[in-house]
N, C-alpha and C positions, 0 to 999 in steps of 0.2 A: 613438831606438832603445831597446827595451828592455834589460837589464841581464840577467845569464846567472840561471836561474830557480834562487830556493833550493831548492824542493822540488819533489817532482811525487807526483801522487796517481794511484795503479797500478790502484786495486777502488774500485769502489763498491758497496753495497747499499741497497735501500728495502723499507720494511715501512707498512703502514696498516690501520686498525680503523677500524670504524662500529659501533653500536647494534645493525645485524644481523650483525654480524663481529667479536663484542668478542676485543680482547687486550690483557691490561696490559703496562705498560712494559719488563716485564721480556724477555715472549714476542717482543714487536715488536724490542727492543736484540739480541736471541739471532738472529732471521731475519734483521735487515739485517746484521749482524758475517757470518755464515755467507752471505750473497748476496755480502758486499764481500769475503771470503777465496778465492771459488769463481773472483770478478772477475778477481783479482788472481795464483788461480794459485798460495797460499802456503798452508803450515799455520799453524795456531791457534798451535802451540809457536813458529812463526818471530818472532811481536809478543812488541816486548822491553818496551812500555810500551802504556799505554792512559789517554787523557784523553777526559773528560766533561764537561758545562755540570753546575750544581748537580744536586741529585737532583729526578726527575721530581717534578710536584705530583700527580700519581695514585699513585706510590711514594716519604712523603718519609722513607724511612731513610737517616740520616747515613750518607756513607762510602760512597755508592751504587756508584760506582765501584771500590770493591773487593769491593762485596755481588755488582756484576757479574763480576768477574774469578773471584771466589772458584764463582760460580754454572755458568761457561763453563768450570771444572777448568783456570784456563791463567795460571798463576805468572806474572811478567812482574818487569821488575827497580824498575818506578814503576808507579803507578797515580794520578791525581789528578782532582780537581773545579777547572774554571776555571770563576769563579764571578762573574763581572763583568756578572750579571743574564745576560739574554741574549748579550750579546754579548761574555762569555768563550767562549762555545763557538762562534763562528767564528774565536776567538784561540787554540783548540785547536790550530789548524795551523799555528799560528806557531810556537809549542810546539817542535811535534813537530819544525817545519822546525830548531830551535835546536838541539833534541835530536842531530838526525841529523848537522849541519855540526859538532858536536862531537864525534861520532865513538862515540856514549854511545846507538846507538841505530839498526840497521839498518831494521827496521817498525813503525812504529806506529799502531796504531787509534785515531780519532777520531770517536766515535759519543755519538748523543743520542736521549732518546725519549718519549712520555708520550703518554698518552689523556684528561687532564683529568677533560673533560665525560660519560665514560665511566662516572667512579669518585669523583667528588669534586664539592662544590658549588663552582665554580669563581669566582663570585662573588664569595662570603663567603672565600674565600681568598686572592684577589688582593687585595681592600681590607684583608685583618690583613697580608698579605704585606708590600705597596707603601706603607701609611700610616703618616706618622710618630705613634707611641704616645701621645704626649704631647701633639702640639698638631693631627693632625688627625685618629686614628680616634675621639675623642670624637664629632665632628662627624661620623661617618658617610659620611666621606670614601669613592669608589669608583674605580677604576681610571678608567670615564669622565668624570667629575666632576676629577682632578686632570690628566685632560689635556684637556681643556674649558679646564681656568684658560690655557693654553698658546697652546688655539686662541684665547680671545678676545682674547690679546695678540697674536695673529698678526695676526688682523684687523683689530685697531683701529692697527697699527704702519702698516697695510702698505694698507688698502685691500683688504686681500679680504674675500671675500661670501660667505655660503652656498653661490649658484649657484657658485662657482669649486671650493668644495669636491666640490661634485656631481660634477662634472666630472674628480674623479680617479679617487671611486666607481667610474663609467660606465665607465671608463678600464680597470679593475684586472675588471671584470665581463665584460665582454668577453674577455679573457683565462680568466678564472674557467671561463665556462659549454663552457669546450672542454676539461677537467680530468677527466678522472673520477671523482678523488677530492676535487676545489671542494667546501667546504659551502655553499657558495652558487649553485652550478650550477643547481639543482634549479629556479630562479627565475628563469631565461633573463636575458637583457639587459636593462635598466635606459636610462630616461632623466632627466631632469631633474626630469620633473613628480613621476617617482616615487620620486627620492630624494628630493626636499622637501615630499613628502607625507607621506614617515614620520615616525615621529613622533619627538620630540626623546629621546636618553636622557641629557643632559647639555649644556645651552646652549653653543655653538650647535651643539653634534653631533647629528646623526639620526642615526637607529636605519641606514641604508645608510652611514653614516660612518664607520661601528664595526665593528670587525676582530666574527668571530662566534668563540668556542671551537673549531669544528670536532669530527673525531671523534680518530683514533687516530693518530702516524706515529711513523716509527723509522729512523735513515739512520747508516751507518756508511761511512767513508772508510779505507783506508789510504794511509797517506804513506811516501816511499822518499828516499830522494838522487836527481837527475838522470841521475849516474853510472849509476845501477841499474836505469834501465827496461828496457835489455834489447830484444825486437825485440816486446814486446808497444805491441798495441795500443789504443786510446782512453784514452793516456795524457793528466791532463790538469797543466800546469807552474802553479807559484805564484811567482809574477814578485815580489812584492812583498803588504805588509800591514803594518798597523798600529795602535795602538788608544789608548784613554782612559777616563779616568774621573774624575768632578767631584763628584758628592758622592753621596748616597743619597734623599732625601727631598726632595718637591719644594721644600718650607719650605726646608731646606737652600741648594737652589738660589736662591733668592730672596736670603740671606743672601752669597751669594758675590759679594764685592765687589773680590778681587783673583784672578787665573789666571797661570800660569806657558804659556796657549795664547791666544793671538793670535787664533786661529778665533771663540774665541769672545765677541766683540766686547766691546762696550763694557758692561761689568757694574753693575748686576744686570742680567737680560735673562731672558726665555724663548723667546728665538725664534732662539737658536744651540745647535749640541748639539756636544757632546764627537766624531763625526762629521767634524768638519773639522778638527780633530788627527788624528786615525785615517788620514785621506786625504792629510793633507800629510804623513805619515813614509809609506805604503804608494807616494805619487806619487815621492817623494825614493826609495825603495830600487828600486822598477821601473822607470827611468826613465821611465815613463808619462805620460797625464794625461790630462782628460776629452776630448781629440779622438781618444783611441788607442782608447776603448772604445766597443765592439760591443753589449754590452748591458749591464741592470744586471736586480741581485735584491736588493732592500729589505728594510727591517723598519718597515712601513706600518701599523701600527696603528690609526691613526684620519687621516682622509682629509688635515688639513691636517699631518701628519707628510711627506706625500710631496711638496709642494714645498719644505718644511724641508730635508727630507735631502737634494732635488735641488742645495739652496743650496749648502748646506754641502760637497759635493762638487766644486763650481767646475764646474755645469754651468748656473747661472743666476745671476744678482745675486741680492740677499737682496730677497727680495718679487717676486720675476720667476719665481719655480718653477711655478706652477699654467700658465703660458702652455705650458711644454712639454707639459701635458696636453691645454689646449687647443687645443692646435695638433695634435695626432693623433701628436706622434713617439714614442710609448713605445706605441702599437698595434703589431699586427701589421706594419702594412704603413710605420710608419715608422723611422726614422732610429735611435733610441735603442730599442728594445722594452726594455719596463720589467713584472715582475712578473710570469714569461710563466706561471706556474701558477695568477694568479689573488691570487698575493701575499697577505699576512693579510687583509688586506681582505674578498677572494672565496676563495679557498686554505680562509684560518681560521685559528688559531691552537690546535691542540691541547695546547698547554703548552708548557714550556720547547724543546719541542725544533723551535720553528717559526723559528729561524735555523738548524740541519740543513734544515728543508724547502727554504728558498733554496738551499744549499750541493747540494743533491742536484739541484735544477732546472738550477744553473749548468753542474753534469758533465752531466747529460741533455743540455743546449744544445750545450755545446759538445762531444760526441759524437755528437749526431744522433740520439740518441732519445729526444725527450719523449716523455712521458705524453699532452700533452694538444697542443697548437697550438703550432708554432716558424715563425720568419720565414721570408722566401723562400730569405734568405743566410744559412748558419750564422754563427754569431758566431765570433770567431775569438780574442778577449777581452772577460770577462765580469766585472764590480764587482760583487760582494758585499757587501752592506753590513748591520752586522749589531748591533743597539740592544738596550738593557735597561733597567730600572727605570722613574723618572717622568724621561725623559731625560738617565739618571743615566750610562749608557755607551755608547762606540761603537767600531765595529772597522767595518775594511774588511781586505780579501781581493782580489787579481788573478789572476785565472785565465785561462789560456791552453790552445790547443790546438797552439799553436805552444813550442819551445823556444828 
């Protein structure tokens, strides 16, 4: 049985840019705030605080989050950057939830945003970003090249194959091409022959393996007490959540030979993520666990991350995640739907703020109004799960439509 929900999220709003639609970060953070306040039924003056993932990589001035507050004329009594890669800012809400049961914080907004690929060589800034200085941007180290090293320890661990990787691609495509804002819609459905015909951008990753930038999005949350929903409705509750962080650099991780987290097995290793710390404090506070949940939204970057993370969430043994792809459960019409926007994969990943894009699909799910394609049965509980760096962090999030 679940456990009484720490917080509950009251507004939502969403904002998106394309190449024939540009808006920088700032325009998109300003529309979904004012979508998720309209939501929610409150004023600007009611948010007593407001947290953010780092500053967009399309806007990177320090302090982004007060460059926000300062921009939207709306004082507040905190303002900060959770910056644990991507996945501080689905730890935003944990935040907030802390803030509120202390009594230091009646609304708070939790929003993220960026357009990348819009306004910046996105490239060349993820490999100065993510590469350690010293011993791998000599080497010309790139975002898919350090998680290549990752995949071929997957494979050579475990017995997976390219074609198994295919097989999430297809998985996450499917989803994608019913999106309207997919960057990968445009390219219909996908099979086998044609993800491993693309071509490799990092052994053994092909070019369908790899998450693509995307264009523009921006998604703002407010968070309340339980106490405080009031008789509004598409309220959605946070049962539980939890998070980690193991080092920065993927050289780093190599060197990690003792942990204080069990998840992540026997060290050194590249094929356990900070992820299954994250799940076993968010399973421990919501009473939960993976037969309670209804669906999941990932941070899928590159195709063999998605039976990674499957693992690590105690929904498969370690080397047994690609089977739930194969076996059709994270489709439409199966058991687990997984990634139902298309996920980075198909989705994209316009910058930092593509663990919001999760967080906004999860409320769309479990309120009944996607964007793009939702299962027969609304989800009733929905796993966020929400990664950063070269699988330097992880967080997970329980959402509910139930209290």
């Amino acid at each position: 049985m679940a456990a009484t929900p720490v917080a509950a999220i009251i507004g939502m709003g969403d904002a998106y840019a394309s190449r024939d639609n540009r808006k920088d970060p700032m325009q998109l953070a300003v529309e979904a705030t004012y979508g998720a306040l309209a939501d929610a039924g409150i004023r600007k003056n009611q948010i007593d605080a407001v947290f953010t993932g780092r500053s967009p990589w399309a806007d990177k001035r320090s302090q982004w989050s007060n460059i926000f507050i300062s921009h939207m004329h709306m004082p507040v009594t905190i303002d900060s950057e959770i910056t644990m890669h991507g996945a501080g800012l689905t730890s935003t809400i944990a935040i907030a939830a802390q803030m509120i049961a202390a009594g230091r914080a009646e609304y708070v907004l939790c929003l993220q945003s960026d357009a990348t690929e819009l306004f910046v060589d996105a490239v060349a800034m993820g490999a100065e970003a993510d590469s350690d200085p010293q011993v791998e941007v000599p080497y010309g180290a790139t975002i898919p090249s350090l998680y290549a090293q990752a995949a071929c320890r997957y494979l050579h661990e475990f017995g997976i194959t390219e074609t198994d990787l295919a097989d999430v691609a297809i998985a996450n495509q499917r989803w994608g091409v019913r999106h309207p804002h997919a960057a990968k819609a445009r390219y219909g459905e996908i099979d086998r022959e044609k993800v491993l015909s693309s071509p490799y951008v990092a052994t053994p990753l092909r070019r369908w393996m790899c998450s693509t930038w995307g264009g523009g999005t921006g998604g703002a949350l407010i968070v309340t007490s339980p106490d405080n929903v009031g008789d509004r409705d598409g309220v959605v509750y946070v049962h539980g959540y939890g998070s980690a962080s193991t080092h920065e650099y993927l050289t780093d991780r190599m060197n990690l030979r003792h942990s204080r987290f069990p998840g992540l097995g026997a060290l050194p290793n590249l094929t356990h993520t900070a992820t299954a710390e994250a799940a076993r404090q968010a399973y421990g506070m919501s009473g939960l666990g993976p037969s309670d949940i209804d669906m999941l939204q990932l941070s899928v970057n590159f195709a063999h991350m998605g039976p990674i993370v499957l693992e690590d969430l105690g929904f498969a043994k370690k080397g047994h995640g690609v089977e739930i792809y194969r076996e059709g459960r994270t489709g439409i019409d199966g058991d687990l739907p997984t990634d139902t926007n298309g996920g980075w994969l198909s989705f994209g990943q316009p910058g930092i703020s593509c663990n919001m894009d999760s967080l906004v699909e999860a409320v769309r799910q479990l309120r009944g109004t996607a964007l793009g394609a939702a299962p027969a049965r609304r989800p009733e509980t929905v796993l966020v799960q929400g990664a950063g760096g070269m699988l330097a962090a992880g967080s997970v999030m329980l959402l509910s439509s139930a209290a």
